[in-house]
C-alpha positions as CSV (number, residue, x, y, z in Angstrom):
1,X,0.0,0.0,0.0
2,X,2.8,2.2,0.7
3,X,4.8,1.4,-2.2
4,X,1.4,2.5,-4.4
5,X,1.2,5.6,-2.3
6,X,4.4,6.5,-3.3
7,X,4.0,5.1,-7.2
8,X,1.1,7.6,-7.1
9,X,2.6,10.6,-6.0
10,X,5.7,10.5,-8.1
11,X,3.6,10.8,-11.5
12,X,3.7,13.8,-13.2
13,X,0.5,16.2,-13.2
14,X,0.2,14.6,-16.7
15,X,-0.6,11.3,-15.8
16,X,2.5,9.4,-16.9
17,X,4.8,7.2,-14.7
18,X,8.4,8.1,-14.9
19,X,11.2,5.9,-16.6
20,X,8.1,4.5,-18.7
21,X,8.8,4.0,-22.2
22,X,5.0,3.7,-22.5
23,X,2.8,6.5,-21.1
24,X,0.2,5.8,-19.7
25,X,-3.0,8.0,-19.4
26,X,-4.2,8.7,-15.6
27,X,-7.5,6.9,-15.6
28,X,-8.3,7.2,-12.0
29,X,-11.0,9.1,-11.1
30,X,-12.4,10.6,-8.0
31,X,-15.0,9.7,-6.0
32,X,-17.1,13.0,-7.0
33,X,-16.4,12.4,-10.8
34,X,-19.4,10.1,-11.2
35,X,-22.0,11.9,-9.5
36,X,-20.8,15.4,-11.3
37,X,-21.3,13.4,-14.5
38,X,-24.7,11.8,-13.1
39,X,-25.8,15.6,-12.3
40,X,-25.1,17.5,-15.6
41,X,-26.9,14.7,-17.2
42,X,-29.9,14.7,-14.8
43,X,-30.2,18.4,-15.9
44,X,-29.7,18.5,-19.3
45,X,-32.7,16.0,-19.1
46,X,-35.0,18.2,-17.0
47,X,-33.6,21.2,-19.1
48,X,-34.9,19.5,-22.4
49,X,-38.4,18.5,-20.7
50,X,-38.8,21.9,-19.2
51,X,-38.2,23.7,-22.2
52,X,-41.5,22.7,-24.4
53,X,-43.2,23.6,-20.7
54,X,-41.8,27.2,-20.7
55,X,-43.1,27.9,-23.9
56,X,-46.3,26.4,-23.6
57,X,-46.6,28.8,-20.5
58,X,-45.5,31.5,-22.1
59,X,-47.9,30.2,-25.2
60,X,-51.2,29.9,-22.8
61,X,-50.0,33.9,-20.8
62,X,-51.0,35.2,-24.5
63,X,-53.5,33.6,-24.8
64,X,-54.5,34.4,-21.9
65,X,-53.4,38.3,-22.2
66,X,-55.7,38.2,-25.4
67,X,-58.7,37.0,-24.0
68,X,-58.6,39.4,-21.1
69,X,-57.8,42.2,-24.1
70,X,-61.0,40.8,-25.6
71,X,-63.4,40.5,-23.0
72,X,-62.3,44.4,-22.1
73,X,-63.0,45.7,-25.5
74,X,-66.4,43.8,-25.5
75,X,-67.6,45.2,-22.3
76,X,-66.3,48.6,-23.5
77,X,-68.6,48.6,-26.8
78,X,-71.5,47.1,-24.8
79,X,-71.4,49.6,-22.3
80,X,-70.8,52.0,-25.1
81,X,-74.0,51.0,-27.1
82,X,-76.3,51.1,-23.8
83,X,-75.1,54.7,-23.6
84,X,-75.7,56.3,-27.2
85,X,-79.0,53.3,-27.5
86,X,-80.5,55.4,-24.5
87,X,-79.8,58.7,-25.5
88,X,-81.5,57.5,-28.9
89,X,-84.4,55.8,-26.9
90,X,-84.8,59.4,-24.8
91,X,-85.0,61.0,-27.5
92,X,-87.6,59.1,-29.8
93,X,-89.9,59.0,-27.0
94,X,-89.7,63.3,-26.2
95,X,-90.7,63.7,-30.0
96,X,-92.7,60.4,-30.3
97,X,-95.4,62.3,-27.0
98,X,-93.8,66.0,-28.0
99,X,-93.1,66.4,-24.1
100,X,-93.2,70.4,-23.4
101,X,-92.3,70.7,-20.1
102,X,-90.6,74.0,-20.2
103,X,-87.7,72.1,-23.0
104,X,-90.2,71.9,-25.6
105,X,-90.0,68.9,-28.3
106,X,-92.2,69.6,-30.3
107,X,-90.4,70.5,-32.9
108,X,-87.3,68.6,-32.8
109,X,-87.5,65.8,-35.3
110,X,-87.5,62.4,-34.7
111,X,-84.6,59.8,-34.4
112,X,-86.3,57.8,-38.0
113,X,-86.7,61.7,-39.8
114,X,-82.8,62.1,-39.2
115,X,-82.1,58.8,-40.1
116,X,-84.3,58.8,-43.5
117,X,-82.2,62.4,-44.1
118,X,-78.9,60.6,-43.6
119,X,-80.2,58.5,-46.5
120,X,-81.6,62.0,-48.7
121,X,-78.0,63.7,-48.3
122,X,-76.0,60.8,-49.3
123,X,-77.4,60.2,-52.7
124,X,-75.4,63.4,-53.2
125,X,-71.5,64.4,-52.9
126,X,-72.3,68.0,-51.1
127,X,-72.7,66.3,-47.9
128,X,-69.6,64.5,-47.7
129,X,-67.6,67.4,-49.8
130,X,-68.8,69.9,-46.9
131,X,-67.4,66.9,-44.0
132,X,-64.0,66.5,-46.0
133,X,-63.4,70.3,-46.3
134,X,-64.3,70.5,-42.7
135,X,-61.8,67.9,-41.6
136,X,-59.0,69.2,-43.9
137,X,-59.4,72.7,-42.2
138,X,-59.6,70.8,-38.7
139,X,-56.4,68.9,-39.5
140,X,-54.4,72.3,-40.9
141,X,-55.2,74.4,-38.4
142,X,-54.8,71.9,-35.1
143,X,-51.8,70.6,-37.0
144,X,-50.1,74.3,-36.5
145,X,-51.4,74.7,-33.3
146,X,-49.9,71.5,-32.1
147,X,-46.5,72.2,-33.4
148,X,-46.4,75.8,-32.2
149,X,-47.9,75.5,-28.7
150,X,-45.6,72.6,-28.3
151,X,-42.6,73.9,-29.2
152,X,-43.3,77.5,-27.2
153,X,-44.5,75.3,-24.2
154,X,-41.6,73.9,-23.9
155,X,-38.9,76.8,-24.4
156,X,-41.5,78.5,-22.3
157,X,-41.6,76.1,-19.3
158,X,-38.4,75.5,-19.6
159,X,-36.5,79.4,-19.9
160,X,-37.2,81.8,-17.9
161,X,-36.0,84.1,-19.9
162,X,-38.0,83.3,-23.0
163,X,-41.2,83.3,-20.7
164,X,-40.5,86.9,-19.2
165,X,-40.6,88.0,-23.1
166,X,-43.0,86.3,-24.2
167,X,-46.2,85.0,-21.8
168,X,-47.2,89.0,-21.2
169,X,-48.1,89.4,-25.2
170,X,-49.4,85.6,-25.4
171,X,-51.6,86.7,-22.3
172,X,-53.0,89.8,-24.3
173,X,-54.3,87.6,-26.7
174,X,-54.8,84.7,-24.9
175,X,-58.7,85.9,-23.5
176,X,-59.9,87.3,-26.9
177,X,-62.7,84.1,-27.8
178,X,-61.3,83.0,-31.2
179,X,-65.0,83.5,-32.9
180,X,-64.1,87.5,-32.5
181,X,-61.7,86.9,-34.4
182,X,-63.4,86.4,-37.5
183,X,-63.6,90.2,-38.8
184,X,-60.1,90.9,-38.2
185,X,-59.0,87.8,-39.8
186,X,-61.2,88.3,-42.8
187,X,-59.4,91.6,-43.2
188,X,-56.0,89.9,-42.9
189,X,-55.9,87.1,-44.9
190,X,-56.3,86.8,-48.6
191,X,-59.5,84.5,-48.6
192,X,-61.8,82.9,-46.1
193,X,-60.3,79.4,-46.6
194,X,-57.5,80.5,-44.8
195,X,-58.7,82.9,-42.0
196,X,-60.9,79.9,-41.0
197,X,-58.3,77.5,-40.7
198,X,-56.5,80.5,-38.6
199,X,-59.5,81.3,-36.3
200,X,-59.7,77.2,-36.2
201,X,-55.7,76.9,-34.8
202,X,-56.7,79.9,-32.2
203,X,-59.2,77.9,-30.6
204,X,-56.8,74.7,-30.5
205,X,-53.1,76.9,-29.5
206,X,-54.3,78.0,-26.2
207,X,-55.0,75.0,-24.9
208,X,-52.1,73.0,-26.1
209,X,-49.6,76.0,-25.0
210,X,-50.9,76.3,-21.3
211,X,-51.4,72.6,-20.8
212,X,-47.2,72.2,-22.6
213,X,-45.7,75.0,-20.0
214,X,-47.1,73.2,-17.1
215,X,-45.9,69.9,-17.9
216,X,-42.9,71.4,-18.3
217,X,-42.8,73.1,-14.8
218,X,-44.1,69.7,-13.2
219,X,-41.1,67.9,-13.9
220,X,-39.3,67.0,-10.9
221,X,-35.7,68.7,-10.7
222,X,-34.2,65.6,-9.1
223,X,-34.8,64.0,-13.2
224,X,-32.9,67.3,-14.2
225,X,-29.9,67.1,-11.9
226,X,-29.6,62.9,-12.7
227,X,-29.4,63.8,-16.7
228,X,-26.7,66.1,-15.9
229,X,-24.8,64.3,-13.6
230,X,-24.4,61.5,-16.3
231,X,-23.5,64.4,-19.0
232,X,-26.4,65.3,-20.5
233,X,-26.5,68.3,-23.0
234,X,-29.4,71.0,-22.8
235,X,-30.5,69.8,-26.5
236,X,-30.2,66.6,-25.1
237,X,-31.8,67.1,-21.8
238,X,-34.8,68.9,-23.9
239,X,-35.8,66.2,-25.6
240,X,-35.0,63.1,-23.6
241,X,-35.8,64.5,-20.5
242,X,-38.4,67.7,-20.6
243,X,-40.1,66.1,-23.5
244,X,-40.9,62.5,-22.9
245,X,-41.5,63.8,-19.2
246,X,-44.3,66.3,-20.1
247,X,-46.4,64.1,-22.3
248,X,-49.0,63.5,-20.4
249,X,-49.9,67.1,-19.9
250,X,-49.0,67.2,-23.7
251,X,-51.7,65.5,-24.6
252,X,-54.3,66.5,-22.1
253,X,-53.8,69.7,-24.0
254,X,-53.9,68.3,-27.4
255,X,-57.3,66.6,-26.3
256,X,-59.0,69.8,-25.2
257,X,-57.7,72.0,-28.4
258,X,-59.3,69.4,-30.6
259,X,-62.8,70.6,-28.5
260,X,-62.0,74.0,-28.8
261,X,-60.5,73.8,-32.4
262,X,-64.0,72.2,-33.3
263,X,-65.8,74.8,-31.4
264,X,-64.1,77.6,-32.7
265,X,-64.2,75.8,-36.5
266,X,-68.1,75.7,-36.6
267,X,-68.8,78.9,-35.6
268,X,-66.6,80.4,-38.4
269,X,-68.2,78.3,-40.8
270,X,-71.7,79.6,-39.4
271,X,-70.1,83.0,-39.7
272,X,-68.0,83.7,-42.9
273,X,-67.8,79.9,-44.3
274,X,-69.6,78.9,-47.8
275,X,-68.5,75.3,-46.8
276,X,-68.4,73.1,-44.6
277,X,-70.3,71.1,-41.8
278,X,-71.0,74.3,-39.8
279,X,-72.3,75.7,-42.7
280,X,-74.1,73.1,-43.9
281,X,-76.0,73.1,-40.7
282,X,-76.4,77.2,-40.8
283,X,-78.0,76.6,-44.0
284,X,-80.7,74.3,-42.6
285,X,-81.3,76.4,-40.4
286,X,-82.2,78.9,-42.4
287,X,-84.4,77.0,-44.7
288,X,-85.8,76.1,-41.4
289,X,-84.8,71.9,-42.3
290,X,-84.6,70.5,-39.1
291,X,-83.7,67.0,-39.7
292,X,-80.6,68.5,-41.5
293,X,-80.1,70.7,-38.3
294,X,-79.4,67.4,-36.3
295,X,-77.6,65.7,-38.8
296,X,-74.9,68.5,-38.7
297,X,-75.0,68.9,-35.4
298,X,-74.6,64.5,-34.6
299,X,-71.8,64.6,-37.6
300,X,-69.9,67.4,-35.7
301,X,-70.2,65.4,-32.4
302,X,-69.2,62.0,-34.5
303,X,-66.3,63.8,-36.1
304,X,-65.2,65.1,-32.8
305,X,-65.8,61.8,-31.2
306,X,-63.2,60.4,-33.9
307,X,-60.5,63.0,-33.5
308,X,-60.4,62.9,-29.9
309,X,-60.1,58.9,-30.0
310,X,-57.4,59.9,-32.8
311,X,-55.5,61.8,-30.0
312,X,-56.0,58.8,-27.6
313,X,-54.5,56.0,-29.6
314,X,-51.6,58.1,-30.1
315,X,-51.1,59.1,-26.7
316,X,-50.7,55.4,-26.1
317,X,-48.5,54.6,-28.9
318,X,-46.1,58.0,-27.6
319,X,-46.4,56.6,-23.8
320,X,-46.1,52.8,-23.9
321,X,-44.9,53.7,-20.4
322,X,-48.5,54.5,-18.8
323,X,-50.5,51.6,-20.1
324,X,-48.2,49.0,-18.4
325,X,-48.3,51.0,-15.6
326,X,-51.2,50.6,-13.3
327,X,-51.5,53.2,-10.0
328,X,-54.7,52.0,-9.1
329,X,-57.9,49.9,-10.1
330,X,-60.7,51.0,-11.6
331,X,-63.9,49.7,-10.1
């Protein structure tokens, strides 16, 4: 035993016994070689087994994801037809009895005379050619508004030296209702196609501008001080940091100049317009057509309905941040 000891130790790290002419390999394992073996094996196994598993749970969490998704927009476009169905049930049965109790219905036409002159109008293109010029001056003039009450919110909120010089001229102009404006801008623009679209981006600037500088002023310093510490750059702080940070006031701004913008759009068309859903409305009015008077007044609230759920969808696709984040249930 001794003498094996000793055969043992004198081999080289190698494996080969000196003054050998033939090496031979060191085949002696230890004791822990087998079970290390017997391990990696046992998990390789489980890893192969566990694998199809892992993504049949990640296959059955979309699945699952989706169906919640589903069941959420189904409840959403029930509860949403119970809403308008109601309203639409209301109103058939104040004209169906002509109910006059101080609001008097009885001449407001019926749910079936509206409907019957959504079928009249759209045997002809004036209807829709007066809803496509009114969404392209909607679209121009919130368009500007967006860009430039964004862009001054911003340098605004964020310098205070560009808010000293400019906030007391912006608050001048800021209380003058953008249907007064209608006059002056038919004296300063060359045609009435463009001093709508301009009284239409006064309504939605205001909005957008205010609703930008306080987003800007609502950022926490602490988010400030961190970009600079890791070397941030104004331009770069701007819009990294003041930008992405301010969004959600962003868009609570964009959603209430699209109101406005709407608002301010129909009256000018009312006013000074020769097209247009505002004026097609104005018109039926005056030839005393009251189905046509609610069918302009449901395709401005239908049109708004779709612009404002425009804004929405892109507040989400802008934010990803907000819809995986969830402060609080709704009940």
């Amino acid at each position: 035993m001794h003498a094996a000891s000793l055969l043992d130790v004198s081999r080289d790290p190698a494996g080969y016994v000196p003054d050998n002419p033939t090496p031979r390999a060191h085949t002696a394992e230890t004791p822990d070689a087998p079970a290390a073996k017997s391990t990696v094996t046992v998990l390789n196994i489980v890893k192969r087994q566990a694998t199809p598993a892992s993504h049949a749970g990640a296959g059955n969490t979309s699945v699952a994801r989706l169906g919640t998704w589903m069941r959420e927009q189904m409840t959403g476009w029930i509860m949403a037809v119970i809403s308008i169905g109601g309203v639409l049930l209301a109103w058939h049965l104040a004209t169906h009895y002509r109910l006059d109790f101080y609001v008097r219905f009885g001449n407001i036409p019926s749910p079936i005379e509206v409907f019957d002159k959504v079928i009249e109008v759209n045997q002809s293109a004036a209807f829709v050619t007066n809803i496509g010029i009114s969404v392209r001056r909607i679209l121009y003039g919130f368009a500007i508004a967006a860009v430039l009450g964004i862009g001054l919110g911003l340098l605004i909120g964020r310098y205070r030296w560009f808010r000293q010089i400019s906030m007391p001229a912006l608050e001048v102009f800021r209380p003058i209702p953008a249907i007064a404006w209608v006059p002056m801008s038919i004296m300063l623009w060359p045609s009435n196609e463009v001093s709508i679209v301009f009284i239409t981006f006064l309504g939605a600037f205001f909005p957008i501008l205010l609703n930008s500088i306080h987003g800007v002023e609502a950022i926490d310093p602490v988010l400030l001080r961190a970009a600079r510490s890791l070397g941030a750059r104004e331009p770069t702080l701007l819009f990294e940091v003041v930008l992405p940070a301010a969004l959600p006031h962003i868009f609570t701004g964009l959603a209430v100049g699209m109101g406005v913008a709407w608002v301010s759009l129909i009256a000018a068309e009312m006013i000074s317009g020769q097209f247009g859903i505002g004026y097609f409305t104005w018109e039926a009015y005056s030839l005393i057509s009251y189905p046509e008077i609610a069918l302009g007044m449901i395709t401005i609230g239908v049109l708004g309905l779709l612009c404002s759920s425009a804004i929405r969808l892109a507040s989400r696709i802008a934010m990803p941040w907000q819809s995986s984040a969830s402060p609080g249930e709704r009940s």
